[in-house]
N, C-alpha and C positions, 0 to 999 in steps of 0.2 A: 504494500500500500504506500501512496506518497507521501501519503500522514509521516510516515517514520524516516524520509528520507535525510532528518537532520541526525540519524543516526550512526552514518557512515563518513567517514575521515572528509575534514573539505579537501580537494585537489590543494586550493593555493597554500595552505597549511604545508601541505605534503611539498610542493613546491620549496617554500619559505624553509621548511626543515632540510630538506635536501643544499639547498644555497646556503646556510648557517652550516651545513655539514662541509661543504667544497669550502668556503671559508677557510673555516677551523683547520682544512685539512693543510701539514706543513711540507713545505717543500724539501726535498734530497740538496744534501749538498754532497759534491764530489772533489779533495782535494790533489792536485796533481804536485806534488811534495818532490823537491830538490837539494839538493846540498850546495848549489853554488849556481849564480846566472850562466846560462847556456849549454845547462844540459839538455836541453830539451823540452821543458815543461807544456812553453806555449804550442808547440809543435806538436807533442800531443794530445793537449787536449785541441786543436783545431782538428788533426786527425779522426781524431773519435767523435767529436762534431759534424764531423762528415758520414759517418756509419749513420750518426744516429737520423741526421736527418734521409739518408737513405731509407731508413726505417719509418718512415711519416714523421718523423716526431716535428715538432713546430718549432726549431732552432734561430737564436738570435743572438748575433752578436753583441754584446751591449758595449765591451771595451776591452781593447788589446791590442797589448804596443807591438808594432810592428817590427821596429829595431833595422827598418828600410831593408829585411831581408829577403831574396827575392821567395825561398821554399814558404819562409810564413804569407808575406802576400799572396805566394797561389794560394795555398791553402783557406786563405780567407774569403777570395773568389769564389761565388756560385753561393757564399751564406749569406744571407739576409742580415745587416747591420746596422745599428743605433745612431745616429750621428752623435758627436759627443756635445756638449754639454762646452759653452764657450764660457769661462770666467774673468773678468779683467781682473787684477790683482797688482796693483803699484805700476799701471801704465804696461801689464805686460798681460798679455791673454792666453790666460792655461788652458786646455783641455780634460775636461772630468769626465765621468761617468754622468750619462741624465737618467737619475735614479726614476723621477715623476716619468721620464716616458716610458722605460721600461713597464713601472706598475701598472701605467694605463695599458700597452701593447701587451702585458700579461700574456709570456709566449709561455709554451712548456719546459723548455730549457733555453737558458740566458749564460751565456760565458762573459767574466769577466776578468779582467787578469793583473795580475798583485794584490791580491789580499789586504797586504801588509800597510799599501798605499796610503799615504797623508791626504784627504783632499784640501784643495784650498778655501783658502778663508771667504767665509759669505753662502757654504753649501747647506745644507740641514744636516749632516753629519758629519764630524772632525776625520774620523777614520770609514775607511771604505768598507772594512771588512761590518760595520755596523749598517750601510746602506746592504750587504748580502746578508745581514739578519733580517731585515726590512720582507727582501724578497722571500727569503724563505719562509716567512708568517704572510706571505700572499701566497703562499701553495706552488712556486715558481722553483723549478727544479736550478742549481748551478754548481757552471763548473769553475773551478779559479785555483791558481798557483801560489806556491808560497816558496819558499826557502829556508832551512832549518836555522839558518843567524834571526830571519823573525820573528820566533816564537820567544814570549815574556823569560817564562820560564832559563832558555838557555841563553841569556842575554847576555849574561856574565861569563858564563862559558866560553863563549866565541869569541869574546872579548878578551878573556885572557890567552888565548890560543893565536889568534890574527893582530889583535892591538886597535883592533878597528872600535870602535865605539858605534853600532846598530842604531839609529835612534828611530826607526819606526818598528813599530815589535805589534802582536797578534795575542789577545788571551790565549793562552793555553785552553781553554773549555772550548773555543770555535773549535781547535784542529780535537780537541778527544770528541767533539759531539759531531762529526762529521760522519755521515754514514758511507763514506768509503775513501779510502787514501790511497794514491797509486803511486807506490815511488819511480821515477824517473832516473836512472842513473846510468852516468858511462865512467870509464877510466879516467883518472886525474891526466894522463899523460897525454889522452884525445882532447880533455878539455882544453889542456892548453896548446895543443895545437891549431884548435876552433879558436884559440885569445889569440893568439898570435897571429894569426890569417886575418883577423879582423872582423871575423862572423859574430862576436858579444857581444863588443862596444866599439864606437867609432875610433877612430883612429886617434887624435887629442888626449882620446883617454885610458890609451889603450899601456901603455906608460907606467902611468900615475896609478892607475888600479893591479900590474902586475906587480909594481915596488910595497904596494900595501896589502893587499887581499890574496890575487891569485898567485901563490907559492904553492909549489909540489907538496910541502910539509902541511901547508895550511890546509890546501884541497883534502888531501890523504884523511887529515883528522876529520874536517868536516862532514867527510862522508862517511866514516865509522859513524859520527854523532846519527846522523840525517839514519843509516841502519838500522841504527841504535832504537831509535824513536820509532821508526816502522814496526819493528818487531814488537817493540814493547807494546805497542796500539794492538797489535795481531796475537800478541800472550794472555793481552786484558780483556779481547773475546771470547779467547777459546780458555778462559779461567769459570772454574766449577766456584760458583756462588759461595754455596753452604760450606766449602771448604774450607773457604779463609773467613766465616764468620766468624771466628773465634780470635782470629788474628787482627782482625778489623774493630773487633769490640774492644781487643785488649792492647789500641796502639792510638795514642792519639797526641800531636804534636802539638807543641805553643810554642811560635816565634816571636823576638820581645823587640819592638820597635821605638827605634829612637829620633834622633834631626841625625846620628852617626852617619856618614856614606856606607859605612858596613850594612846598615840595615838593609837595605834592595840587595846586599848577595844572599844575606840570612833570609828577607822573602823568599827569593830567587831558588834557592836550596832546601829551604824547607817545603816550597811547593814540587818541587822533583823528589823529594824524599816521601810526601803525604803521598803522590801519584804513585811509587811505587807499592809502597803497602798498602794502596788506597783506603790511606785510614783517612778521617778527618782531623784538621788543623784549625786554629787560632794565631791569630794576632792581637796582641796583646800590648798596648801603649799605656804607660802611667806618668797620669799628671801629678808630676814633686812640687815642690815649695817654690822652684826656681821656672816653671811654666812660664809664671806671668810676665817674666823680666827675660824671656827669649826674643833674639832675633827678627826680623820678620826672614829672614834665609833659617833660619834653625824652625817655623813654624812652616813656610813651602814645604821643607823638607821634611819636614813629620806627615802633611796633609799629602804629598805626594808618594811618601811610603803607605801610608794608608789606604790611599787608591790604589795602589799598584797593589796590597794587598787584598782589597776587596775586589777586585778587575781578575786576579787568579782565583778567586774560590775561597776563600779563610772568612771565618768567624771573625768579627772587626768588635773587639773589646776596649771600653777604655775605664780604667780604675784610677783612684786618686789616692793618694798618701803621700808622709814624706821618706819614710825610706823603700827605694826600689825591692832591693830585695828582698822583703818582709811583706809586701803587698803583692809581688809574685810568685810567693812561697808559698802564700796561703790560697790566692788562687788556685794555684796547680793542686793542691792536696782538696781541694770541695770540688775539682773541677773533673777528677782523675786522667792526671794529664801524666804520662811518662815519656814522653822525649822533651827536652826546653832546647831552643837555639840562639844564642845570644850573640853578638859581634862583638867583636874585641880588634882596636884601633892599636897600635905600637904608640904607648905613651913614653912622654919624657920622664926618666927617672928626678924625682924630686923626693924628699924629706918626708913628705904627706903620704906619698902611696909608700912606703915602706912603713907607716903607721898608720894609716887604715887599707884595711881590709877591700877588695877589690868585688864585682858584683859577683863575677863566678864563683871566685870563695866563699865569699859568702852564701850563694844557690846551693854549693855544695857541700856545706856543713848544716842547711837548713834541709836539704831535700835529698837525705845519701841515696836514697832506693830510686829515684829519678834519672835519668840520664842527662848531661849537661854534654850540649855540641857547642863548642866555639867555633866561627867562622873568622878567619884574621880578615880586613880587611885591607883595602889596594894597598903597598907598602908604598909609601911617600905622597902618593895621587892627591890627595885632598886630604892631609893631616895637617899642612900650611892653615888652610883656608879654614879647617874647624879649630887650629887651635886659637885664629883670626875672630872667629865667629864666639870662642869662649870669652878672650878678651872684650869683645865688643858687649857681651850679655852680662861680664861683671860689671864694665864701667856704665853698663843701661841700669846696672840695680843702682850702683852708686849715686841714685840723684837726692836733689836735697830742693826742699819746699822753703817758703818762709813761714811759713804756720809750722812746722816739725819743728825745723831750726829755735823761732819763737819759744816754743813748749819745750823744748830742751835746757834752753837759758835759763826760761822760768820755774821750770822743777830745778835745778841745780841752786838756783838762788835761795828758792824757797828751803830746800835742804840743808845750806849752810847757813841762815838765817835761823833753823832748828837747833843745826850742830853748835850753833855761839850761845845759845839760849843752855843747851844742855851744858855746854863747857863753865859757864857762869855758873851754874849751879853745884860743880866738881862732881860730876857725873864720867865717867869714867870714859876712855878713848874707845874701847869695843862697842860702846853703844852709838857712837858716831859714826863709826864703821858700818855698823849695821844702817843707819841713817841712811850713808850713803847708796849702799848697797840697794837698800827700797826706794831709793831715789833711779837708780838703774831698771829696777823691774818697772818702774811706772813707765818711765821712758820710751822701753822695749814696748809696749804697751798700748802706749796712745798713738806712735808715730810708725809710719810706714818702714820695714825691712830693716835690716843689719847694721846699718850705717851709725844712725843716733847712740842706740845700745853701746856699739862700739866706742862711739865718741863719747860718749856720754860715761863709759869705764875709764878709760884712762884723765878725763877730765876731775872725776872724781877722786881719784889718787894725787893727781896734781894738787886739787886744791887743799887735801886733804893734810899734804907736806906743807902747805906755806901756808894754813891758817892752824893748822892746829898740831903740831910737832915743832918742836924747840932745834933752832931756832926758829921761833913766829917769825913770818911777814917774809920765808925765805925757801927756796927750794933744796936747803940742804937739810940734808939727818945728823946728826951728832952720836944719836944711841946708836950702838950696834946693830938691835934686834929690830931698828924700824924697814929696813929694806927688805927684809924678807918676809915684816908685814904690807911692804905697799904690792910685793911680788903674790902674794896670795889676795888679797885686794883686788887687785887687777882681774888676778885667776876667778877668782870667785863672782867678779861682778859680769866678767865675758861670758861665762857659764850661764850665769843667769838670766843673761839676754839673749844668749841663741836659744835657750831653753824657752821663755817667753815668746820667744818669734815664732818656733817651731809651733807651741801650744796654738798661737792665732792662728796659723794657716792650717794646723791641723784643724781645728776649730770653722774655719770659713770653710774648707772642705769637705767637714762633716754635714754644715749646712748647708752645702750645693745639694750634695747626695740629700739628705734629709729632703731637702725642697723637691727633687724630682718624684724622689718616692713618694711624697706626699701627692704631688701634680701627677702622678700615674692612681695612685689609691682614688683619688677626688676622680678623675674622669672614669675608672673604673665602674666606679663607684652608679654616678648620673649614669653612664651608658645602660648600667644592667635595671634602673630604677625608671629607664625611658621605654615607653610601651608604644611609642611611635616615628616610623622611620623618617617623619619632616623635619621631629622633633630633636632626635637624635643625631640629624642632619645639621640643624642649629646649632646645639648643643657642641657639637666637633668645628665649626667655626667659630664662635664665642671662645674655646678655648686656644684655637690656634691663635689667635688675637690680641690673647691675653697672655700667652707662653711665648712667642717671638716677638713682638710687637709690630704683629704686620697683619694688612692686610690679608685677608684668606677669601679663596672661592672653594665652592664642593661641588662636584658632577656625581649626581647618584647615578648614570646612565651613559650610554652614549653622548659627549656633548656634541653631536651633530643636534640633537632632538633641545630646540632652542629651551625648552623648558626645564632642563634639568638642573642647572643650577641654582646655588647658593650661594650669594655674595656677602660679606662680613666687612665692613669698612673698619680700617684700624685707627685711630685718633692720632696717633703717631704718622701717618700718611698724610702728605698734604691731599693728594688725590689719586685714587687706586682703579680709577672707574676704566683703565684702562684693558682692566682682569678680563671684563667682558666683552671685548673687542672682539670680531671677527679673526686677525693674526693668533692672541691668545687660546680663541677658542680650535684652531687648528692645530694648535702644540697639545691642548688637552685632549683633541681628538686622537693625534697621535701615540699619547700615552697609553690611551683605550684599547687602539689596536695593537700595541705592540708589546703593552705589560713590560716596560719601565719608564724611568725615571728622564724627562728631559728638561729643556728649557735652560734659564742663567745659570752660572758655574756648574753644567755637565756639557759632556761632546756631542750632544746632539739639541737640535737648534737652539745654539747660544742666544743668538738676539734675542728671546724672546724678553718679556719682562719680567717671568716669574718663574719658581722653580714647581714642578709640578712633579706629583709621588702617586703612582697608583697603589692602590687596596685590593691585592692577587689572594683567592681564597679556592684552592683547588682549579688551576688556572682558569680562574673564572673572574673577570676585575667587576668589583663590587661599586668601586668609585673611586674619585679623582682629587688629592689633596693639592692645592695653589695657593705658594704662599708668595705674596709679592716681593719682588730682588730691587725696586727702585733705588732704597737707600744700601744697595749690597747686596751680595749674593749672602746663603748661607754659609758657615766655616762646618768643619768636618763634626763638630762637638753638636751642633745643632742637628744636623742632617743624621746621627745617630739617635740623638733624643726625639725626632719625627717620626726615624723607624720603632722605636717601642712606643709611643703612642699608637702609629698606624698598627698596629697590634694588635693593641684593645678596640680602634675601631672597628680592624677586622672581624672580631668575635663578636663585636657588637651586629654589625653589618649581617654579619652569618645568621646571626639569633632572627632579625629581621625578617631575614629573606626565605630563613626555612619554615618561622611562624607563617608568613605568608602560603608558603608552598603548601605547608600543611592545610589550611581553610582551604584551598582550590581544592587537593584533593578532598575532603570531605564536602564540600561543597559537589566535585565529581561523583563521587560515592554516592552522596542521597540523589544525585539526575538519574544516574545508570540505576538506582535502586527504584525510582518512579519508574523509569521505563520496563523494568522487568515486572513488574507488577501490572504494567499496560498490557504487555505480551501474555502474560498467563490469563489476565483478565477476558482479554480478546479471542481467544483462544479458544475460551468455554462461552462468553457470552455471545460471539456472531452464528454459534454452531446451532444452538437451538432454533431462533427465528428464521433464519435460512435452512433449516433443514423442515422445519413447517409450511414455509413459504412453496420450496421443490415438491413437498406430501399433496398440499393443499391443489400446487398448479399441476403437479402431474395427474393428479384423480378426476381431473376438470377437464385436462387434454386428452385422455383416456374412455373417460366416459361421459362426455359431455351429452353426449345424442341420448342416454337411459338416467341420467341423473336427474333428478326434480327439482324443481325450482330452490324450494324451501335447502334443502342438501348444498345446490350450487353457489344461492345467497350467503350460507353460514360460514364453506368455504373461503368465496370470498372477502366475506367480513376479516377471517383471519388471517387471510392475506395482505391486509389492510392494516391490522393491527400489530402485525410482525413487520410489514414496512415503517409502519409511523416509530415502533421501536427503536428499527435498525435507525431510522432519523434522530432520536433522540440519542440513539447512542454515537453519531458523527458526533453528533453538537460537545458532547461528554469531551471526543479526541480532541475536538477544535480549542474547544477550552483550558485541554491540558497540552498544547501546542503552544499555547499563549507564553505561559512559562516557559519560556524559553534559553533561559542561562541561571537554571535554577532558582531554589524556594527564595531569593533574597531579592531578584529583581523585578517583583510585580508592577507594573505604574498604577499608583493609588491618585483618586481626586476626592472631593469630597463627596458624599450624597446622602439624599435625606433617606431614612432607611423604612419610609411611609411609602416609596416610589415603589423600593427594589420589593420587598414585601407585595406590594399591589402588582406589580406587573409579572413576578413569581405565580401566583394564585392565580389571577386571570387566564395565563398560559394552562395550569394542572383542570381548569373549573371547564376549561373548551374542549376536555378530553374525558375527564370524565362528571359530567355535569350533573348526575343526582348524590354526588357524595358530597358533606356536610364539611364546611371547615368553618371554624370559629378563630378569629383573628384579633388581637390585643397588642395596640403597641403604644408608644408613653404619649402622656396627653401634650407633653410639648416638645416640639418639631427636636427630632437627633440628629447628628449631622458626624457621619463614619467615615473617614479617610479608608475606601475600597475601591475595586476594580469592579464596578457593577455588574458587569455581564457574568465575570466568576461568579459572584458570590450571591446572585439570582439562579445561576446554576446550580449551586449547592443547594438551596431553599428548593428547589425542584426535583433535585433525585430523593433528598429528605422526604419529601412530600409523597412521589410514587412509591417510595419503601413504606413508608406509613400508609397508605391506602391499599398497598399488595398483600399487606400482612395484618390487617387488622378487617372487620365483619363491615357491610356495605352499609348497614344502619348506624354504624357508631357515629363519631365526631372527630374530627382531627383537628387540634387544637394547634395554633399559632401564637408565639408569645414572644416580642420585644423589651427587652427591658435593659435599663441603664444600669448597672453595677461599677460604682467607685469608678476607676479610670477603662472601665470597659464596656462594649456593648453585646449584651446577653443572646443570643435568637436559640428558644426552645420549639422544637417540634413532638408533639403527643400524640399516639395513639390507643387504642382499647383493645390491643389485641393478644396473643400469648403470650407475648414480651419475648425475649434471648436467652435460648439456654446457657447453661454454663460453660456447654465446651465450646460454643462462638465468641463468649467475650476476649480471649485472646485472640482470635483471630479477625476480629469483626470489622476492622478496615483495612485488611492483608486481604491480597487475593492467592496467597501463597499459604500451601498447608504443608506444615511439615510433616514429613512421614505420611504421606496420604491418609491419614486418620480417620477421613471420615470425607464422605463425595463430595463433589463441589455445587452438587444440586440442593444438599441438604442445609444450605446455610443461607440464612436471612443474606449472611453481610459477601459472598462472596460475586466476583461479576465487578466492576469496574466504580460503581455507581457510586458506595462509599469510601472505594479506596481514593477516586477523583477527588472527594467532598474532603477528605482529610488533607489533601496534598495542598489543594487549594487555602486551607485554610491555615496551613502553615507555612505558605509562601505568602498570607498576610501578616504573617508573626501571630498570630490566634492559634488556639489551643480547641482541640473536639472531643468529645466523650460522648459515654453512652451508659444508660442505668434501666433497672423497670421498675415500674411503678406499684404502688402499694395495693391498688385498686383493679389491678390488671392494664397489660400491654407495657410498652417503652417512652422512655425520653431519650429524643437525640439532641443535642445542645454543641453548640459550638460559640466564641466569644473573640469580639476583633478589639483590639487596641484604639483607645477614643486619642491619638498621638496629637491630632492638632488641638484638641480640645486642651491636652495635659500644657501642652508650649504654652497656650495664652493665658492659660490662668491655673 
């Protein structure tokens, strides 16, 4: 029947899922892997570019240097190619990749060649190999070459091997996540025979690059490496999982990052050491006492060790304390960490490191069962330049205010103004001492860092000899025993101020920490307390606003869909309204489809004006955090404290979205439960009237010529009477059609319920016109937010069930009545009323266990199970009872909702 045809899949659903599937689905990448330009990479893969388009496949050149050879030119011939992509850059015009055409021409496979590639400034991606992550989350298969000096990982490597310094390098996760790697390799002694003929590089350079790179020895090792690395990719396939779970559980590395240059080798080697045992790794920076008075080269250098370690894969930790070693001592023991890797620079021998204790010594009296790797760093390379950058960080602490300077002069005044007051009184020299001594810890105290404290000791011995040791008013001692009290003096007041210092910053660090922990509990907190996702949308702007001081935007969706956002203006902004901008909202778009991170201070579109963070929850992005860069980009300390809030948003977001899923599915559940209940209903009720209707017209066509009048009239009567059935039973389907996206979307208006009532009756009274109904409803006008046509429907099959089952002389009673915030409609009859074993089923058309026929039941057939459904896609509630005096009450009751709003 067509009645049920919204019961089957719509095509364009099916369409729409299928296009969300082809989306989703991610493109192959295939790397053509070398140890040194001019083995052949691009040659092969143009070669196998050629098979494949042999093969139908839909091949596009999108970019590949030619190197003016004539074998790569042919090969290029007969492929369908990209034009490149023109950039002006300082009056001089590059050639890129054009990423945007590719995606629009969306071929099947796209080559492009050097991975490794820098583009230039002004593209939407710093690095190339990030414009081939792009392609392959469009489904777009590719192929592209690389060389093993570009990979992160062996940077250092090749570097201490050639001398060359690599500066475009490749995450190591592109080349392990590549679904296939073909090494490309010939004889060091053919390659440079191709160097030397001039098939590499031009001539000009041909030179220059054999004095530095291409050597027999260099080649030789580079292609053990380049081996090296194939095989291990091909070990770490064909590796039994479960095998080294054990070894995997029980191997977990932390590498300790510093501004040191040693630290990128200790990344560098700790991530080739994690990759072998593929255990997981950390990075681990700790912010000392001496943070705030770095550098800005000693803070580059930490934020760029940090990204080089978050860009290979490592857990990016950062902790606070003042001593190093004690703060990653105790880490690694909560954290069960058994390898540490620490750098170590060739210091200058000085008096201090022969009396204190050095970090490793210290890791390894604090952590014997642990394993401690040193990595030396460059010998000479950059030991200048940091011990350059030490200098410059002590004499950055050394500053001096006039407010410190002030409050310095004036405690010391103040002290010795104490100490002549006590000396007047022949109060003994120790307690002077001590004076001073609390004049030092105030000091250390009130005023910023090392400096005061320090002056502020020795000033206090000073004065301490020429006011009050004989001879007065002079800087000499007479006693024997006073110089080795000004030498403990000194001692004990220096002690007291580093100690003092130490306390504050420990003290301001305990209250960073304290504050975020608090600012993660408080949003935790609201998130799980918010029971709605606009709200809780709010909620996560309000606080980005109030934790960075910036402006924030939110994309709960797609931001193509101009509605989806949320904008937060920060009061610290002069004006942010830029967030919403068309440009902006392309960056957040792109966030969307690509699940990370771009915009200001990341490589992929720098210009924009904000930095934007997606919310990934089972690769599925939940939504879009924007926080505006106007007055700056984020620093590294910030962009961590983002990622553990986006955390809790995540959870929050998840909670959201599967509260939701779950209502659709129950919401699903009671449609597909109506409709099964239509099918069983229909099942038995079209069977009867249509099998009386075939009885009745077959006995008619059969024996019409011998059949008498009286016989052929009765006949037809009930032919008449099982059609007008079957019509009343459409009207039943049409009705329950209506609801069409389940019990919660009826359109309700108002109506008077004198109308729906009246025009109910008048229908039942034109059918069966000598049976008695008796009608009562409230003397002043009701006024029922319902779907009229339904809920005249219901009063109608109420009405034919009480007239079918109750004696032709009784009364059928009709009764309206208002009850507190509801409107009541009873229907009565005088007939046997419902046994006991239909009250459980008595508005199911579904019996379980066949218990009992479906002929034998008042309530079974479509009629009440309609009247129910209807009546709870108004939010009203139906029952049924018998009556004391013989027969039943059916009762159902709707919500007076506009009545409760106004008053």
């Amino acid at each position: 029947m067509a009645i049920f045809s919204d019961t089957r899949p719509n095509p364009d659903d099916i369409s729409a899922g299928l296009f969300i599937k082809e989306q989703n689905k991610k493109g192959r990448l295939e790397i053509f892997f070398g140890y040194a330009a001019g083995v052949g990479k691009t040659y092969a893969m143009l070669d196998d570019a050629q098979e494949q388009i042999k093969c139908g496949v839909d091949v596009l050149v999108g970019y590949v240097e030619e190197h003016t050879h004539p074998e790569t030119v042919q090969l290029i011939s007969g492929l369908p190619a990209l034009p490149p992509k023109i950039v002006e850059y300082r009056k001089i015009r590059l050639k890129e990749f054009d990423l945007d055409a590719a995606l629009e021409r969306k071929p099947d496979l796209i080559l492009v060649d050097e991975l490794a590639h820098t583009n230039a400034p002004g593209t939407r991606n710093k690095k190339r190999y990030q414009d081939i992550e792009e392609l392959l989350n469009a489904g777009i298969d590719v192929f592209t070459t690389v060389n093993v000096q570009h990979l992160e990982s062996l940077n250092d490597v090749v570097q201490k091997i050639t001398w060359v310094d690599v500066k475009e390098t490749i995450p190591d996760y592109i080349f392990n996540q590549a679904d296939k790697i073909r090494l490309i390799d010939i004889e060091p002694d053919e390659l440079l025979r191709r160097f030397e003929g001039g098939k590499i590089y031009r001539t000009e350079r041909t030179q220059k690059s054999q004095d530095d790179f291409f050597i027999r020895e260099n080649l030789r090792l580079l292609r053990e490496i380049a081996m090296r690395k194939a095989a291990n990719r091909i070990s770490t396939d064909n590796q039994n999982e479960p095998r080294l779970s054990k070894k995997m559980a029980n191997t977990k590395l932390m590498v300790c990052i510093s501004a040191s240059p040693s630290s990128a080798r200790c990344i560098r080697w700790t991530n080739r050491t994690a990759e072998a045992f593929r255990a997981p790794w950390t990075a681990v920076y700790v912010e000392a006492m001496d943070s705030d008075v770095m550098t800005d080269a000693e803070k580059d250098a930490v934020r760029d060790n940090l990204v080089l370690a978050e860009r290979l894969g490592a857990e990016i930790v950062t902790l606070n304390g003042h001593d190093v070693a004690t703060v990653i001592a105790e880490y690694a023991k909560l954290s069960g960490i058994t390898n540490i890797v620490i750098g170590k620079s060739r210091n200058k021998k000085s008096l201090l490191s022969y009396l204190k204790a050095s970090l490793e010594e210290k890791l390894i009296a604090m952590l014997p069962s642990i394993e401690i790797h040193i990595i030396p760093g460059d010998p000479g390379k950059n030991n200048s330049a940091l011990y350059q950058q030490r200098r410059l960080r002590i004499s950055g602490s050394l500053f001096f205010t006039w407010q410190d300077g002030l409050k310095t002069l004036l405690i010391i005044v103040i002290a010795t103004a104490i100490s002549l007051i006590l000396q007047a009184l022949n109060i003994s020299d120790q307690n002077i001492i001590m004076v001073y001594i609390l004049s030092v810890l105030i000091v250390s105290r009130v005023t910023t860092g090392y400096v005061y404290g320090i002056l502020t000791s020795c000033l206090t011995v000073l004065v301490f000899n020429y006011f009050f040791t004989i001879p007065y008013y002079t800087l000499h001692a007479i006693q024997p025993g006073y110089p080795i009290t000004f030498v403990i003096m000194l001692l004990v007041a220096l002690i007291t101020s580093a100690l003092t210092v130490r306390i504050k910053t420990q003290a301001h660090l305990a209250v960073e920490r304290e504050h975020r922990t608090e600012v993660l509990y408080e949003i935790n907190k609201k998130l799980l307390a918010s029971r709605d996702l606009k709200e809780t949308i709010q909620l996560i702007n309000v606080y980005m606003v109030k934790i960075f001081g910036r402006s924030a935007i939110f994309y709960h969706q797609d931001p193509k869909d101009l509605e989806s956002e949320t904008f937060q203006q920060s009061a610290l902004d002069s004006d942010a309204s830029f967030l919403m901008s068309e440009s902006e909202r392309a960056v957040a778009h792109w966030v969307f489809m690509n699940k990370k991170c771009a915009g200001a201070g990341t490589d992929t579109l720098m210009g924009a004006g904000a930095f934007y963070m997606p919310i990934v929850s089972q690769s599925k992005v939940l939504g879009i955090i924007g926080l505006s860069c106007a007055d700056g980009v984020l620093n590294q300390n910030n962009r961590l404290f983002l990622r553990m809030i986006a955390s809790q948003v995540e959870m929050a977001l998840e909670r959201h979205y599967l509260s939701n899923e779950q209502r659709r599915m129950i919401v699903e559940a009671e449609k597909e439960k109506m409709r099964s209940n239509l099918l069983r209903g229909i099942s038995h009720d079209l069977r009867t009237p249509l099998t009386g209707i075939l009885g009745s017209s077959s006995a008619i066509l059969e024996n019409g010529q011998t059949m008498d009048q009286d016989t052929q009239d009765t006949l037809l009567f009930n032919i008449r009477e099982d059609s007008q059935w079957l019509i009343r039973m459409v009207e039943n389907l049409l009705s329950v059609t209506r609801i069409n996206e389940g019990p919660m979307n009826v359109t309700k208006t108002p109506e008077a319920v004198e109308e729906i009532v009246a025009e109910a009756i008048s229908r039942i009274r034109k059918r069966f016109v000598n049976r008695k109904i008796k009608v009562k409803v409230p003397e002043q006008l009701l006024i029922v937010p319902m779907d009229g046509t339904l809920i005249e429907q219901v009063l109608i099959n109420l009405l034919e069930n009480a007239i079918k089952y109750s004696p032709e002389d009784s009364v059928i009673e009709v009764e309206v009545k208002k009850n507190e915030n509801a409107a009541e409609f009873e229907v009565k009859d005088q007939g046997k009323g419902i046994s006991d074993q239909d009250f459980p089923y008595l508005f199911e058309t579904a019996v379980p266990d066949g218990k009992r026929s479906s002929d034998s039941s008042r309530g079974m057939g479509i009629g009440l199970s309609i009247c129910n459904s209807i009546v709870k896609a108004h939010h009203g509630e139906m029952a049924a009872q018998n009556r004391l005096s013989g027969g039943s009450i059916f009762q159902f009751t709707l919500p007076l909702e506009e009545e409760s709003k106004n008053g």
